[in-house]
N, C-alpha and C positions, 0 to 999 in steps of 0.2 A: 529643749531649744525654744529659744524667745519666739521662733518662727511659727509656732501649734500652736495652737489655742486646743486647751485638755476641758473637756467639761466630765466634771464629777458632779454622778447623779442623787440628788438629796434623800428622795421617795422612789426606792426599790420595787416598793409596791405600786406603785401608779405607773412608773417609766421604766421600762429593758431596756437595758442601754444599748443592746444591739440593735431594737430598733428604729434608736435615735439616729444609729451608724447607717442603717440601709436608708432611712428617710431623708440623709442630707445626699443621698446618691442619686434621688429621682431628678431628672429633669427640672421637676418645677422648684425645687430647691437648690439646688443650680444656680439657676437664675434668678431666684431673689438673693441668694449670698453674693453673685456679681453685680447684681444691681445695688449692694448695702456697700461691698468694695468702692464701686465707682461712687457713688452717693461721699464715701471718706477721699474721694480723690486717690486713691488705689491704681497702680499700674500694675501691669504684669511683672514690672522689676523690681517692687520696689511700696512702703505706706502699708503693710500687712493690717488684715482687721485685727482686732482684739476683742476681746470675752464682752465687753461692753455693748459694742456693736451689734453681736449676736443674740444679746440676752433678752433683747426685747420681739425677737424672732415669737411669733404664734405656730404653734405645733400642732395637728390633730394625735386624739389621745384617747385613743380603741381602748375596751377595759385589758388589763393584764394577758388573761388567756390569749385575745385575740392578737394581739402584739405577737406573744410567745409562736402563737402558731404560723405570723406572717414570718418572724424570723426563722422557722424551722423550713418553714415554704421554701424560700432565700437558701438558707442554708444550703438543703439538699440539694438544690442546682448548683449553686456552689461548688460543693464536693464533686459533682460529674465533674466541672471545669479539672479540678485541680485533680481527677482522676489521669483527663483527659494527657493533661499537663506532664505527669508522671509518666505515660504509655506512649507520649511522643520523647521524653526525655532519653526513655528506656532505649525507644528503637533507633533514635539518633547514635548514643554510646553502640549498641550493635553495628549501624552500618560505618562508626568510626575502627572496630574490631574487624570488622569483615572486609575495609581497605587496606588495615593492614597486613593480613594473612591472605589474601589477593594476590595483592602487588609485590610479595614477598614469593608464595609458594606456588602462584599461577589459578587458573580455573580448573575444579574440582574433578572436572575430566579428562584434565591432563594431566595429573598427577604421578600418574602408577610408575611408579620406578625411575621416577625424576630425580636426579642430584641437583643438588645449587651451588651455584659460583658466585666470588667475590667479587665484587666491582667498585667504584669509587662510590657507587649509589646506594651501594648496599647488597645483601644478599639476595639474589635471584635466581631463576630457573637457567639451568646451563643453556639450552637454545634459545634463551632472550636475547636480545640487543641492548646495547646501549648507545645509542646514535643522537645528533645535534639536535636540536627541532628544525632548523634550516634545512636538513635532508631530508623531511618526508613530509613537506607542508611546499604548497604552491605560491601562497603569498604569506606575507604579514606585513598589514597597511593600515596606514591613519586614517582616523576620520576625517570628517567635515568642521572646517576652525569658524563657519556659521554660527551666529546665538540663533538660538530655540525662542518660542514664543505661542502666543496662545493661537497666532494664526500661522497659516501656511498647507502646502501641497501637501508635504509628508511629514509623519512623523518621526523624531530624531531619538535613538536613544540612551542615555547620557549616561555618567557613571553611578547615578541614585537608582539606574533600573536595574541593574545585576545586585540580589541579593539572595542568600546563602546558596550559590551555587546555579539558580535561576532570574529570568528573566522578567521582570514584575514590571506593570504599565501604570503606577506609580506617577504622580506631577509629567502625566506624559507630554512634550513638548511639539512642537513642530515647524519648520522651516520652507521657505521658496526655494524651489532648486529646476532649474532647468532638467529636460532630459537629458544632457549628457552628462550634467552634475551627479543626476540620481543615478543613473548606473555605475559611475564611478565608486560613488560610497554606498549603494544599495547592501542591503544584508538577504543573502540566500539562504533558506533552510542547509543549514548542515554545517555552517559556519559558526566557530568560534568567537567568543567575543570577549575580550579581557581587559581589566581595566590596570592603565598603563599611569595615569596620573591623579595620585590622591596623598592621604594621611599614609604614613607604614602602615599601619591598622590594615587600612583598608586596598591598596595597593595589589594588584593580584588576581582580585576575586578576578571570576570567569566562570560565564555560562556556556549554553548553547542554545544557538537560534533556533529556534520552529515552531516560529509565530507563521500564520496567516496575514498578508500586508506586504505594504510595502515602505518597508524603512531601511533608512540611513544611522549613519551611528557619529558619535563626537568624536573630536580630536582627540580628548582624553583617553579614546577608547583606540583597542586595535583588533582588527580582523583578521582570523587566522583561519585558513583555507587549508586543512590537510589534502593530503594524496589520499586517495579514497582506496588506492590498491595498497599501501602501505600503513597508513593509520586512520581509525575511526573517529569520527568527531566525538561520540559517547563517550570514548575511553579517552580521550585528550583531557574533555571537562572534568571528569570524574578523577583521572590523575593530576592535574592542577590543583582541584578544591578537595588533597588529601593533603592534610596537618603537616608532614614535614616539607610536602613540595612547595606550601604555600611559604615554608617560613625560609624556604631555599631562594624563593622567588624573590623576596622581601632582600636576600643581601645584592638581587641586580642592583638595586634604585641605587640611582644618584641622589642626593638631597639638594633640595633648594631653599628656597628661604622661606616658606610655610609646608610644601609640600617634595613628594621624594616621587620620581619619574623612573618608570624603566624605557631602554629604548626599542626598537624593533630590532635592531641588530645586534644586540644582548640578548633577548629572547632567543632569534635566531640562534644564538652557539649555547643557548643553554642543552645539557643534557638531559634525555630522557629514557626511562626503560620502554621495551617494544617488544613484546610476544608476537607471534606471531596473530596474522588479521582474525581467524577465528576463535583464537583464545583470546582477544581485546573483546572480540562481542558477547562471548560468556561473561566476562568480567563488568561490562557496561547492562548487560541485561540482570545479572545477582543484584546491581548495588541500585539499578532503576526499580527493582521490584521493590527493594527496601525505600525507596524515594517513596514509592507509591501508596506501601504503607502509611508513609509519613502523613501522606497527603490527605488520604481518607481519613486518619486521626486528627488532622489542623480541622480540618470540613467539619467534624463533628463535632471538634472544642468551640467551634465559629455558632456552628446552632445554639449549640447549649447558652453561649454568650450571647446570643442574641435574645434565647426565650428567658435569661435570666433579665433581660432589659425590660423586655416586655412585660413581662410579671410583676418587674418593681416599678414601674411606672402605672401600669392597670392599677396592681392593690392599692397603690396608697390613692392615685387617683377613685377609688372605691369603685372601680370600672367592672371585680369579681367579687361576687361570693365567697367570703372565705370559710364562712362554716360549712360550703359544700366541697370543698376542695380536704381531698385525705393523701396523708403524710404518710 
């Protein structure tokens, strides 16, 4: 593609071309290839460099070995990442298996000598439900049709903060709102939260709140208050954010003319499966444990990616010893 600039290396023996590849990743290379961009009049859209541009770039030029050994350096953190990558992959496909066989066969200690019945929703345990969401949720209500902003009383939060199933403080925004405003749209731990207006894509998603604070949520978004005697907010999120109810979800919307809206009162008459309330918390506690995993594995891929920042900016900065450093 006319879009890369390929450099092929002349002198194998003077230059590894790996780590020509890690040295245009430091920082300070960085920023001279956007300073030679902007110098061509270079946008972010648009003017791409070319080989010319670049050729009269100055490189430091460690002998052979030592190159080879800052690439093996690199490398090896590397491979933790893409371990790391692998072991989140893994456990995600698991706790995609283990919502199906869940919400299918029940929690694992209620099993013994269970039959399953047909339903419109599919096969389930004979003493489940299938009931409206309107019948075991107190409210479902809009947000605040307030813009967001870098000032204000509280923070708002909009449909960029729910992602994969959780609540991320992301471009977090914030709004004026009187006290009676905030109570209106305030968000309580235990409360649902799902977004009602976006792409198809993304349409659907749903967390659950249990932040410390105090925030309000957007229009875009809706709040859903289960009965607390009849449904658990763990097992609502976690039944939402499984693969076919989200793609169930997706035929509410109405389409408009960039984006597709579900309503509150479509929600309301959707249906759903319902165990009973201690077999919903076995089910939310198996697929939170699996969450958890998840979590300790992102935290670790995080380090790794971090000390892999730090190492490729120190060595080439020549900030370590690399002949003391063993592989």
């Amino acid at each position: 593609s006319p879009a890369y600039i390929v450099f092929s290396i002349k002198d194998r023996d003077k230059l590894y071309p790996k780590f020509l590849f890690y040295l245009f990743k430091t920082n300070q290379y960085k920023r001279i290839i956007i300073e030679k961009a902007k110098s061509q009049g270079a946008t972010r859209h648009g003017l791409p460099l070319k080989f010319n541009h670049l050729s009269t770039l100055e490189i430091p030029l460690p002998p052979l070995p030592i190159q080879q050994k800052i690439v093996s350096i690199l490398d090896t953190i590397q491979e933790a990442i893409n371990i790391q990558d692998k072991i989140i992959e893994t456990t995600k496909e698991l706790k995609k298996s283990m919502m199906a066989d869940l919400f299918k066969y029940g929690g694992p200690s209620f099993r013994k000598g269970r039959n399953l019945k047909k339903t419109e929703i599919g096969e389930i345990p004979e003493d489940w439900e299938v009931v409206r969401l309107g019948e075991v949720v107190e409210e479902i209500s809009y947000g605040i049709s307030k813009k967001g902003g870098e000032k204000g009383n509280y923070p708002i939060l909009r449909m960029n903060n729910i992602e994969d199933g959780k609540i991320i403080l992301k471009d977090l925004q914030f709004v004026k709102l009187s006290h009676e405003e905030f109570n209106k749209f305030r968000l309580k731990k235990g409360d649902v939260v799902f977004n009602r207006t976006n792409s198809l894509e993304l349409v659907g998603k749903t967390a659950l709140f249990e932040l410390e604070g105090n925030f309000v949520f957007a229009s875009y978004l809706l709040k859903i208050v289960p009965v607390s005697s009849k449904l658990l907010s763990r097992y609502l999120s976690y039944y939402f954010n499984w693969e076919p109810i989200q793609k169930k979800l997706k035929t509410l919307a109405s389409r408009g003319a960039s984006q597709v809206n579900i309503s509150a009162g479509r929600l309301r008459n959707f249906k759903i499966i319902l165990p009973p309330l201690s077999e919903q918390r076995e089910i939310a506690d198996i697929l939170q444990t699996i969450d958890q995993k998840i979590e300790i594995e992102q935290k670790k891929k995080e380090l790794y990616e971090e000390l892999f920042k730090t190492m490729l900016n120190k060595i080439f900065n020549q900030e370590i010893d690399i002949e003391k450093i063993k592989v």
